[in-house]
C-alpha positions in Angstrom: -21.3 44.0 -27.0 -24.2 44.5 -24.2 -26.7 47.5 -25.5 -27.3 50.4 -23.6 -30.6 51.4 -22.0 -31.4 54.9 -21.7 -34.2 56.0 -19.1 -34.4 58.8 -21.4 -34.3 58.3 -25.6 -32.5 61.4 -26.8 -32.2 61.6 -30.0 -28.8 60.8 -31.7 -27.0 60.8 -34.8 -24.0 59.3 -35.7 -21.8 61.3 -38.5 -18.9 60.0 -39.8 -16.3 59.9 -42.6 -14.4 56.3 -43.3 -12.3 56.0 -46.5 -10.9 52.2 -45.3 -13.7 51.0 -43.3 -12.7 51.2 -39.5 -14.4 54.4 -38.8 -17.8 53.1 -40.7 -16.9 50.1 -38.3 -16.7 52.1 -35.1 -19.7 54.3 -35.7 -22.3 51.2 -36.8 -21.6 49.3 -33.6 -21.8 52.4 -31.7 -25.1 52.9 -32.9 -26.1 49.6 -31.7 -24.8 50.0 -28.3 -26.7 53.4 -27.8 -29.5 53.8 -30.7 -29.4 56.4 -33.2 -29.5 57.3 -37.0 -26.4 56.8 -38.9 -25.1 59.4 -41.5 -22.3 58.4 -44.0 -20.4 61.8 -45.2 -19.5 61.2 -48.6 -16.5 62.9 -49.7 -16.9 64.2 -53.4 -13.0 64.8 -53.9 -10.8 62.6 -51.9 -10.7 59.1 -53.3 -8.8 56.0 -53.4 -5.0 55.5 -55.5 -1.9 57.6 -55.6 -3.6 60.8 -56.6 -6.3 60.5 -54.2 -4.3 59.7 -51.4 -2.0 63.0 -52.2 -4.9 65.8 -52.5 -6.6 63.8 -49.0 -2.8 64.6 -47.4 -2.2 67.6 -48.7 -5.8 69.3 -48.0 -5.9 67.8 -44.3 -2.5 69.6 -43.4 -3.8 72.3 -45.5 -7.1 72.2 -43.3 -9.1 72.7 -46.4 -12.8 71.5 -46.4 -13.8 68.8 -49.1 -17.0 69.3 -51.7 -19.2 66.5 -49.6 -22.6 65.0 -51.0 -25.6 65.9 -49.7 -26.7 64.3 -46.6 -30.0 63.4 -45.5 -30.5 63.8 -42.0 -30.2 67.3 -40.5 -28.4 67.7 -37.5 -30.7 69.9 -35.7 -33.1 67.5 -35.4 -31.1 65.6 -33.0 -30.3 66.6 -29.2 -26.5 64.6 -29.7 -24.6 64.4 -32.8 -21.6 61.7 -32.5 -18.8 63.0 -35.2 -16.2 60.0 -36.3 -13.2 60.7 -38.5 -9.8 59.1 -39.5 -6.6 60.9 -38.7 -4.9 62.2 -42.0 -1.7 63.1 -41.4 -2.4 64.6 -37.9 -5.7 66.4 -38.8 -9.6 65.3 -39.2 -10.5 64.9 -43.0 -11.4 67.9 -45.0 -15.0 65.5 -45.4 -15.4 65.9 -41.4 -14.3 69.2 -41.7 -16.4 70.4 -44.1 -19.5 68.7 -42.0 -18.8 70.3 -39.2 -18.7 73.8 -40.6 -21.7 73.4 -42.6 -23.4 72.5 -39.8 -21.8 74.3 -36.8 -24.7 76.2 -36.2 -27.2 72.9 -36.0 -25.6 71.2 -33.4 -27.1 70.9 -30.6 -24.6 68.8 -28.4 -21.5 66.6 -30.1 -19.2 63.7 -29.4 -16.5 62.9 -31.3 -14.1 59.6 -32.2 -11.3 59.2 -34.3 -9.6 56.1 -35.8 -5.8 56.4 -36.5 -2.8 54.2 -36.9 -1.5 56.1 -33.4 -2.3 59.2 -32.9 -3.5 60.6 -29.9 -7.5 61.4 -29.5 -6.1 64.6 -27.5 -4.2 66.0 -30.7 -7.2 65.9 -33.3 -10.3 66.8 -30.9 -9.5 70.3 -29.5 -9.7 71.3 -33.4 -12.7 69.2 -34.3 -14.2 71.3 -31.2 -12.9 74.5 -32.6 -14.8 74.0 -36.0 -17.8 72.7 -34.5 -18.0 75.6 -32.1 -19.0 73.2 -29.1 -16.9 71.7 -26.4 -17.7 67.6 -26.9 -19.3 65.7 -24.3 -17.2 62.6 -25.0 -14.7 61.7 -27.2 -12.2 58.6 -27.8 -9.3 57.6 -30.0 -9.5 53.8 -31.4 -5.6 53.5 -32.4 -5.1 50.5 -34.6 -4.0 48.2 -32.9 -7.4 48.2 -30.5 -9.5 48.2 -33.6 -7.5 44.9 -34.1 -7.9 43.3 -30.8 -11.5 42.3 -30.0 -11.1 42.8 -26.4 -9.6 46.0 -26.4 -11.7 47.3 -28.8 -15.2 45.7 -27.1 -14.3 48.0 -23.5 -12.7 51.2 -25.8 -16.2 51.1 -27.4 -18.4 50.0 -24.4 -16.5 52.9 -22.3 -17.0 55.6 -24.9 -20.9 54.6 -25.2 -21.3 54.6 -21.3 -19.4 58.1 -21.2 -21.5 59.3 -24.3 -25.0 57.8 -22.2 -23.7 59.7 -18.7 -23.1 62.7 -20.3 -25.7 63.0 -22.8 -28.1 63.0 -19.9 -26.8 65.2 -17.7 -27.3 68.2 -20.4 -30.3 70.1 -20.2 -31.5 70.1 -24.5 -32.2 66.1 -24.4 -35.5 66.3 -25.7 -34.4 67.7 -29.0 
């Protein structure tokens, strides 16, 4: 992967939730393509096992928000905030969820990814926009079998930082 040099260093965070690792994944080499601060949500409820797995299924159709931990950057301090989230059963997490409506009113601008076994980036955004309250500059789906395939998964990644970097400065609050 080839990093990114902006003209301009807004400043960016990178949110995300990852119960099996892949969206940790996505979100730590996104940062070193384009810079930023990285933010694990921690999800006080939803864990691993049977029972875990059937509250995290049931409260993501539900579209219930989890009791997350505290977090220690604040998203208004940042001119982008990059949102990442597995697909649950068709939905974002109730972790992501939660995040983004705690903090709907200090983001500034936001981007959003998803990992999933196949769903659709199209079919998970347009709520994760409706929560935040913000129409995303960028967005893109890593489906499993391109977070499996090194080349596939080197352009989805380098495409979604170059669309992240193009839009990111054509938006007037950059200097956040």
């Amino acid at each position: 992967m080839k990093t990114i040099q902006r003209t301009e260093r807004a400043r960016i965070l990178i949110a995300y939730y990852s119960l099996s690792g892949n969206t940790a994944r996505v979100a730590k080499d996104l940062a070193k393509l384009i810079g930023g601060d990285i933010e694990s949500i921690r999800d006080r409820e939803h864990g691993v096992g049977f029972l875990g797995y059937l509250k995290a299924t049931v409260d993501a159709l539900r579209r219930v928000p989890a009791h997350i931990g505290p977090l220690s950057k604040n998203p208004a301090d940042y001119a982008l905030t990059i949102i990442g989230t597995p697909v649950w059963v068709g939905n974002m997490t109730p972790a992501v969820r939660a995040y983004l409506q705690n903090n709907q009113e200090r983001l500034h601008n936001v981007a959003f990814f998803i990992t999933s076994g196949g769903t659709d980036a199209t079919k998970v955004v347009p709520a994760m926009e409706a929560v935040a309250g913000s129409t995303a500059i960028a967005f893109k789906g890593f489906d499993a079998r391109e977070l499996q395939d090194p080349h596939v998964y080197n352009r989805r990644i380098a495409e979604f930082a170059s669309d992240v970097e193009r839009n990111i400065s054509s938006t007037t609050d950059v200097a956040a």
